[in-house]
N, C-alpha and C positions, 0 to 999 in steps of 0.2 A: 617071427611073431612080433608083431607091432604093439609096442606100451604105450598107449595112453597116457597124458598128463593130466592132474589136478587142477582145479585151479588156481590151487596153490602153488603147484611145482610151475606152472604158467609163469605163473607173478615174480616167479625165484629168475627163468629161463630170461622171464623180458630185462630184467635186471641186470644180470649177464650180458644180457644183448646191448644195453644201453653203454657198459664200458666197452666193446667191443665197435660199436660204433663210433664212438670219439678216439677212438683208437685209429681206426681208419681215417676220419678226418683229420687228426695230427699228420698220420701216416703222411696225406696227399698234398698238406703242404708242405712237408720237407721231400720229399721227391723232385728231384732234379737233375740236371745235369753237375759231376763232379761228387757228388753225394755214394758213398759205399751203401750195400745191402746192409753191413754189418752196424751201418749209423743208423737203420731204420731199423735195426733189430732192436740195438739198443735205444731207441725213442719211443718202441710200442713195451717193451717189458719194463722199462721205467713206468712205464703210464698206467700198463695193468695192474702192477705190484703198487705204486701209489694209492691207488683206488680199493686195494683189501683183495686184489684176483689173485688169479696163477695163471699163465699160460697153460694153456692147453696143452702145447707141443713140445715145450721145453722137456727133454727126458722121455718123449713117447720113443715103445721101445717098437726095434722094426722087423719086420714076419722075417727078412733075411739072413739066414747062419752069419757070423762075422761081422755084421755091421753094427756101428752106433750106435748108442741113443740117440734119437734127435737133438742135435745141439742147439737152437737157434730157438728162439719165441714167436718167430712169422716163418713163414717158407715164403721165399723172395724169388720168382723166377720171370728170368730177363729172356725176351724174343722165341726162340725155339725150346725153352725149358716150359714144360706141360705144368708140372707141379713140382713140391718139394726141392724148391732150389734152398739150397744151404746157405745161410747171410754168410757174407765173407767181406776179402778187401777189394770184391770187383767193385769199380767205379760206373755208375751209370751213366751214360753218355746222348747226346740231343739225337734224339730219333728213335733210342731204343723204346718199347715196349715192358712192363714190371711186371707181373700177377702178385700180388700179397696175401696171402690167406691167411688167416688167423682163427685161434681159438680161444674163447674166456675162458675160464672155470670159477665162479663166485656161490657162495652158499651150497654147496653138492650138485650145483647142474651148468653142464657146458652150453656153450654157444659156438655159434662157427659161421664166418664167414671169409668172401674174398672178393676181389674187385682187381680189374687190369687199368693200370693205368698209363697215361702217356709221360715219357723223359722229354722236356720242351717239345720243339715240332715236332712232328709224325707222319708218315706218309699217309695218305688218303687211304690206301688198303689197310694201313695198319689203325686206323681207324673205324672203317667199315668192318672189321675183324672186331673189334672192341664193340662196337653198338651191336651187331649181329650175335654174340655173348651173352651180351646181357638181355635182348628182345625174347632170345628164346627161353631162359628162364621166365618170363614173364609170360611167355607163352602155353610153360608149360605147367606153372600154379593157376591157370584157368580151372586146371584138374584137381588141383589141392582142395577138395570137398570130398563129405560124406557119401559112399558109395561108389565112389571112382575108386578104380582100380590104379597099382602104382605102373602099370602100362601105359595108363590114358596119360599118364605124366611125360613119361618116358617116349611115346609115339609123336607126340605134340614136340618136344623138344627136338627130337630129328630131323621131322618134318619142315621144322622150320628153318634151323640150319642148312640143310640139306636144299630145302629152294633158292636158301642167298647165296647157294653154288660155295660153302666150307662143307668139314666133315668134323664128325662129333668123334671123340678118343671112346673108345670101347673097353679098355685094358682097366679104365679107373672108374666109378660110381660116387655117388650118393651115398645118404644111409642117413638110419635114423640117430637119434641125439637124445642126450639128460643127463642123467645119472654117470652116464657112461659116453665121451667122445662118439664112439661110432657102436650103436645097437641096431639092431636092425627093424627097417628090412634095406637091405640094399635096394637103389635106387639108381640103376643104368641111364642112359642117356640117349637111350637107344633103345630097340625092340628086343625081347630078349626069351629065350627060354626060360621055362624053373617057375619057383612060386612066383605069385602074384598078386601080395592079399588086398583087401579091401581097404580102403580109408575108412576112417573115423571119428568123431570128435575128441579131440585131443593128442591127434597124431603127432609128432613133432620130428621135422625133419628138414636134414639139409642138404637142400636141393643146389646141383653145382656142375650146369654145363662144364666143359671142358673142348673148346673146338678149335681148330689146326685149319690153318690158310690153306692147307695143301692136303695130304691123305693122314686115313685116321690112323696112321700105325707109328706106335711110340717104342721107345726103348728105354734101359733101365743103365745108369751110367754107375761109373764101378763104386760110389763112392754107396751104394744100394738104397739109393733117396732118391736121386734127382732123375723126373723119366722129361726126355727131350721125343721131338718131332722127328721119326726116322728120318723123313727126306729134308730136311733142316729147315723148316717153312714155322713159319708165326704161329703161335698159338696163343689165345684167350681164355680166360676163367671169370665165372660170375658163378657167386653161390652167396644163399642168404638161411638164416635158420629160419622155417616157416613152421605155422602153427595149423592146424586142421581146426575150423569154429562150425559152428550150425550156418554161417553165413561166408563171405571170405574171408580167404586165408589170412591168417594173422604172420605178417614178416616182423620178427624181433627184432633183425638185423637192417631194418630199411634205414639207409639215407641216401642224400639229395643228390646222389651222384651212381 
């Protein structure tokens, strides 16, 4: 079941979003080569807690028997890690690829977003992997209005990956946001069985391709956080919190990159 936001709880959400964004742009200029995950963990949770937040992630507990809390305040994953890379003392190196995903929580309501970026040079695939990322979430908030269904989202976003010859990760979703990091409805990336409820205004959700150079099958590595690219091929992440309005979607999380 999908909850609708206020336009209060809105106002609260954009807020959220706005540390969460400067966030990311601090993120993107310390990213480099020689730079640990672990320095950019500690640059974005300095910066949230400056600001009156809390990470989102820090202490999110995980569906796994045996494993963690989440330790880290971004998930930092380098080349063939899908999501939930753990910051650690890996050093980033010229060529590799980041994904950084992040969650605010300011005033009772989260935010969440993530962006892939480039370590100095990049190869051209690994670039066209990053642009083709991010195109299809923009492709597939075309959908993010009243009366689409969260398929129309979902079908747009494959399609479009799927023609620039990647493949979209199936194992992980979407989903909605507020109150609560992840409410529902889940929000696949891909065509899918099961419910499929309607949009509305005040929907709030975040929407967060996931696509791999190579085939969509991931795996679960033992630390029970980080899912890497079975066949060890590149992978991308773009995800923004968006808003469902009478008119277009409202992105909390948009910035210039």
């Amino acid at each position: 079941m999908i909850i609708p936001k206020t336009k209060l709880e809105i106002e609260l959400m954009k807020k959220s979003g706005e540390v969460l964004v400067n966030t990311l742009i601090k993120l993107k200029e310390a990213i480099k080569p020689g730079v640990t995950t672990l320095d950019l963990d500690k640059i974005a949770e300095d910066y949230i807690k400056k600001n009156g937040a809390i990470p989102s992630f820090l202490g999110y507990k995980s569906p796994y028997r045996g494993a963690v809390n989440y330790p880290g305040s971004i998930c930092a994953s380098v080349n063939d890690e899908v999501v939930h890379g753990i910051p650690g003392l890996r050093r980033l190196k010229d060529g590799d690829i980041i994904s950084i995903d992040i969650g605010v929580y300011l005033n009772g309501y989260h935010s969440d977003a993530a962006r892939t970026f480039a370590v100095g040079q990049i190869s051209e695939e690994a670039q066209s992997l990053i642009n083709a990322t991010k195109e299809s979430f923009y492709e597939g908030i075309i959908n993010a209005v009243p009366g689409k269904r969260i398929m129309d989202i979902s079908s747009s976003i494959q399609d479009y990956v799927e023609n620039e010859g990647y493949s979209v990760v199936r194992d992980y979703v979407g989903h909605g946001i507020g109150k609560e990091m992840h409410e529902e409805p889940q929000i696949p990336n891909c065509r899918f069985r099961g419910a499929n409820p309607r949009l509305m205004i005040g929907a709030a959700l975040a929407i967060e391709p996931m696509v791999n150079a190579g085939e969509f099958d991931v795996k679960l590595l033992e630390n029970k956080w980080t899912v890497v690219t079975r066949d060890g091929s590149l992978s991308a992440h773009y995800e923004n919190t968006v808003i469902v309005t009478e008119s277009e979607p409202l992105i909390v999380t948009q910035t210039p990159f």
